[in-house]
N, CA and C atoms as a LAMMPS dump frame, in Angstrom:
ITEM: TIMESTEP
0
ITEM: NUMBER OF ATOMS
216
ITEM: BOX BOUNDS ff ff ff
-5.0000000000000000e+02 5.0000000000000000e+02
-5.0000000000000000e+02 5.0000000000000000e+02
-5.0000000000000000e+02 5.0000000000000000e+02
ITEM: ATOMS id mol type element x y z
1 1 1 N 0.837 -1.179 0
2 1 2 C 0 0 0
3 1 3 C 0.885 1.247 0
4 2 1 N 0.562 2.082 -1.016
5 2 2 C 1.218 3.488 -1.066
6 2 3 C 1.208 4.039 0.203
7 3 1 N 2.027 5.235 0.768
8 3 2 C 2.137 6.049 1.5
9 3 3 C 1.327 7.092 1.199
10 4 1 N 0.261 7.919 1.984
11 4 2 C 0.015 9.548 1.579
12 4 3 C 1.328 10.3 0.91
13 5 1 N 0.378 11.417 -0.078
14 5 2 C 1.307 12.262 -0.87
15 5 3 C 1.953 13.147 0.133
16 6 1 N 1.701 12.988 1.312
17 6 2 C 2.555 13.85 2.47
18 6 3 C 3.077 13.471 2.94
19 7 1 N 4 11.827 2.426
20 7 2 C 4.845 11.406 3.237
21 7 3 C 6.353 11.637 2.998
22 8 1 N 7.101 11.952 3.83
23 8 2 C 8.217 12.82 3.49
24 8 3 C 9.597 11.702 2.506
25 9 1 N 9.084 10.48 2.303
26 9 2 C 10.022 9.68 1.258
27 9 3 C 9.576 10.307 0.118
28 10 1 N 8.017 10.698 -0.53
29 10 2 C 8.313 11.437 -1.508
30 10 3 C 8.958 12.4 -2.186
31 11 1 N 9.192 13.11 -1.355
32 11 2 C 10.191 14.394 -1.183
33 11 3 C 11.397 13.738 -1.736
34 12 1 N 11.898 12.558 -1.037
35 12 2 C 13.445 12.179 -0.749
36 12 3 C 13.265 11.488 -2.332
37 13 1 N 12.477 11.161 -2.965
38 13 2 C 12.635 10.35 -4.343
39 13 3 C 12.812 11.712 -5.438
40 14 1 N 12.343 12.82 -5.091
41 14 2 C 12.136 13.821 -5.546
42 14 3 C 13.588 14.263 -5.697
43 15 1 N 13.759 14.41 -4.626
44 15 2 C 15.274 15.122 -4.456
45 15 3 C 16.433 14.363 -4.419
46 16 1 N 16.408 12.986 -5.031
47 16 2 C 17.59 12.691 -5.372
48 16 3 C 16.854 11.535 -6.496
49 17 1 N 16.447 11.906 -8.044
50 17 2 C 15.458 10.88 -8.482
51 17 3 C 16.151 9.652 -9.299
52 18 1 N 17.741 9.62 -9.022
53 18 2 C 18.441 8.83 -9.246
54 18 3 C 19.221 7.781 -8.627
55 19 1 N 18.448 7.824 -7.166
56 19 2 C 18.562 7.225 -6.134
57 19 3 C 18.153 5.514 -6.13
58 20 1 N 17.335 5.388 -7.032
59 20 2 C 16.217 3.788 -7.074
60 20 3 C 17.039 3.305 -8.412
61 21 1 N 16.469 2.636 -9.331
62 21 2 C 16.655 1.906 -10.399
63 21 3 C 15.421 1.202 -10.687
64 22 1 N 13.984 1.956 -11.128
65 22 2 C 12.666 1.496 -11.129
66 22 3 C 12.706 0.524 -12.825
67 23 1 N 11.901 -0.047 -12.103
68 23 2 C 11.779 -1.366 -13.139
69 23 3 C 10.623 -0.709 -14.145
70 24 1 N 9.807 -0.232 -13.957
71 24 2 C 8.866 0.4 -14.687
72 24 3 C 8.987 1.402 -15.473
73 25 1 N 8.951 1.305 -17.29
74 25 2 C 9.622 1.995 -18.088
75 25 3 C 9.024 3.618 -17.826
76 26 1 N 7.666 3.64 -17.68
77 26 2 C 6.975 5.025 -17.659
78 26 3 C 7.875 5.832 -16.258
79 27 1 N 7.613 4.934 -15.627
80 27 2 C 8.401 5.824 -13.659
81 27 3 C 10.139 5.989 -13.877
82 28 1 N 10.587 5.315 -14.699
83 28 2 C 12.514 5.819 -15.448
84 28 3 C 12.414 6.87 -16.13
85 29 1 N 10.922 7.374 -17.101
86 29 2 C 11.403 8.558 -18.287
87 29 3 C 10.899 9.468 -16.839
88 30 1 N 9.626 9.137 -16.11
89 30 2 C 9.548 10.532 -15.232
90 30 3 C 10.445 11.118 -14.243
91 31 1 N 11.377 10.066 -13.845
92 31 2 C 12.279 10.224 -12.977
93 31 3 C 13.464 11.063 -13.535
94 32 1 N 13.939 10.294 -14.834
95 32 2 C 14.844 11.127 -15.656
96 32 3 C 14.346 12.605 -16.111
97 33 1 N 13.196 13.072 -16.395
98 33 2 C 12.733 14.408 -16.502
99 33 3 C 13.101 14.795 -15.077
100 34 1 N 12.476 14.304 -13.978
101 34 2 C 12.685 15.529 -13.018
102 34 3 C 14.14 15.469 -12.645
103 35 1 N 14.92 14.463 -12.88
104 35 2 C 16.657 14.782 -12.188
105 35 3 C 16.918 16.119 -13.512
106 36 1 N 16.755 16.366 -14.629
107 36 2 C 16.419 17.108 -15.244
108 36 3 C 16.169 18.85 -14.705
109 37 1 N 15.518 18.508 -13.659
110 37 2 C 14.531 20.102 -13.419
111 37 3 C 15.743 20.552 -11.938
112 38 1 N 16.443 20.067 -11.672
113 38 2 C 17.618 20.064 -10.224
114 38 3 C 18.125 21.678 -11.115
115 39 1 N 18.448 22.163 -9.807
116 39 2 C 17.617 22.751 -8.396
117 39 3 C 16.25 23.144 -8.841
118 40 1 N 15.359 22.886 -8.258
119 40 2 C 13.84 23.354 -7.888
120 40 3 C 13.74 24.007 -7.119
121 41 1 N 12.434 24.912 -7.442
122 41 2 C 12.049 26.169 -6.445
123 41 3 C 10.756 24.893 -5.825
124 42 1 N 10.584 25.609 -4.673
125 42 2 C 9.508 24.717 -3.418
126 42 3 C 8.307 24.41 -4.873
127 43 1 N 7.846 25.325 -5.151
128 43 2 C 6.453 24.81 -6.189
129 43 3 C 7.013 24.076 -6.953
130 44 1 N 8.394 23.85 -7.516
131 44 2 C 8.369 22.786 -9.005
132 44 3 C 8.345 21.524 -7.794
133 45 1 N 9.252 21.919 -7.05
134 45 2 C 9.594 20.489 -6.108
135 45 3 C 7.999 19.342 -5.685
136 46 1 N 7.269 20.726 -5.077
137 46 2 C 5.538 20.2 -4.799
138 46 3 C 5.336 19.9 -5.901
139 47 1 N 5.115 19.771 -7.625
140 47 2 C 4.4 19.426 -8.68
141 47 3 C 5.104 18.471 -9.209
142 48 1 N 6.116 18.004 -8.603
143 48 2 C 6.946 17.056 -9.172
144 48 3 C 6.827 15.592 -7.948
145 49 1 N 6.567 15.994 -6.686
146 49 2 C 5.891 14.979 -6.018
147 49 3 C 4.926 14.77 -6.071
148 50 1 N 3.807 15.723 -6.348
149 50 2 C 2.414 15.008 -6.97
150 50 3 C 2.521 14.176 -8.185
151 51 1 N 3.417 14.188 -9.005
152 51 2 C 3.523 13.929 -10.436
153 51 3 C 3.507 12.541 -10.294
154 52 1 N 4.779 12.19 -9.582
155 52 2 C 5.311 10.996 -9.148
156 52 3 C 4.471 10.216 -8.144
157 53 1 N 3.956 10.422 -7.162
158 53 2 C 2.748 10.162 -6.512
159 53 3 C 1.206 9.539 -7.784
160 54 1 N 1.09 10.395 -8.347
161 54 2 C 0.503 10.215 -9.332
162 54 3 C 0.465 8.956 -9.891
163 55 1 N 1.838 9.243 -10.761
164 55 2 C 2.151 7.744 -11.338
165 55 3 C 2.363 6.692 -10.517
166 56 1 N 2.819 6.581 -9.437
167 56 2 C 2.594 5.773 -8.325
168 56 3 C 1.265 4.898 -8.046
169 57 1 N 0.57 5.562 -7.849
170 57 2 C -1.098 5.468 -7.625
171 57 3 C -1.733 4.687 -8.614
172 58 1 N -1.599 5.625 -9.606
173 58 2 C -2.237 5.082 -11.142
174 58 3 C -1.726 3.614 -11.68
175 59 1 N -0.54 3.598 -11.236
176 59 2 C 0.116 2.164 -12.141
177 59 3 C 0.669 1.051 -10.859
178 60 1 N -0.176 1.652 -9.528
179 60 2 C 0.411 0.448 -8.735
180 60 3 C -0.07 -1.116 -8.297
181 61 1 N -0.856 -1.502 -9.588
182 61 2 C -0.56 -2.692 -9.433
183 61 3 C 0.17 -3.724 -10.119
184 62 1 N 0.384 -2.222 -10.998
185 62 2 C 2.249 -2.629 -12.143
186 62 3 C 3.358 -2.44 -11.418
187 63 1 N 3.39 -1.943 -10.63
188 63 2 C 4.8 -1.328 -10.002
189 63 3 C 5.079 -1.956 -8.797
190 64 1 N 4.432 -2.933 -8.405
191 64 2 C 4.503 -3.559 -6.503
192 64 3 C 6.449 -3.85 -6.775
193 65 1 N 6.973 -3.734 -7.385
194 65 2 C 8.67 -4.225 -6.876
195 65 3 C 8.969 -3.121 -6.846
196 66 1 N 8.731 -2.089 -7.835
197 66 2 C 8.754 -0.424 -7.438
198 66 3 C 8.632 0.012 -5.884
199 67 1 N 7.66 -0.371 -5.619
200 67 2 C 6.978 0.055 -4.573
201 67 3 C 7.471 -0.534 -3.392
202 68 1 N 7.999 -1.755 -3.366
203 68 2 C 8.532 -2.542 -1.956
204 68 3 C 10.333 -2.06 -2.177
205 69 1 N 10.513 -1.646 -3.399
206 69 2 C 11.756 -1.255 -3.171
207 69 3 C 12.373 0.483 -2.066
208 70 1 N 11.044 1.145 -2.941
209 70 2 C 11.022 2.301 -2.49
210 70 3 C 10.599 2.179 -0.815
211 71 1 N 9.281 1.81 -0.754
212 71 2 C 8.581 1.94 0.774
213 71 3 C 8.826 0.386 1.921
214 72 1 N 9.771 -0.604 0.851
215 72 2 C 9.845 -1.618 1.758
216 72 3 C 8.529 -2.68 1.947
């Protein structure tokens, strides 16, 4: 089960989005866009954890090794 979008590992995937090695081709191009957007102002940073949250949500019953990698 996902974490709320207010949980502060989102942040941490955010701010370092080269940190994982996601198996899921769509969650590698979004990740590679936002290592892309470094340094962020607070609002790109917030629209870039919803983003990812997002895709999280939407594709997680594609992503469960994603997901136990990230949240364990």
């Amino acid at each position: 089960m996902l974490p709320g979008p207010n949980d502060s590992r989102w942040g941490a995937i955010v701010d370092d989005p080269n940190r994982f090695s996601f198996s899921f081709l769509a969650l590698r191009i979004l990740m590679q866009r936002i290592s892309r957007r470094s340094p962020m102002s607070p609002a790109e940073r917030t629209a870039a954890i919803d983003e990812v949250y997002a895709c999280f949500k939407k594709n997680e019953p594609l992503i469960a090794a994603d997901i136990t990698a990230v949240f364990g």
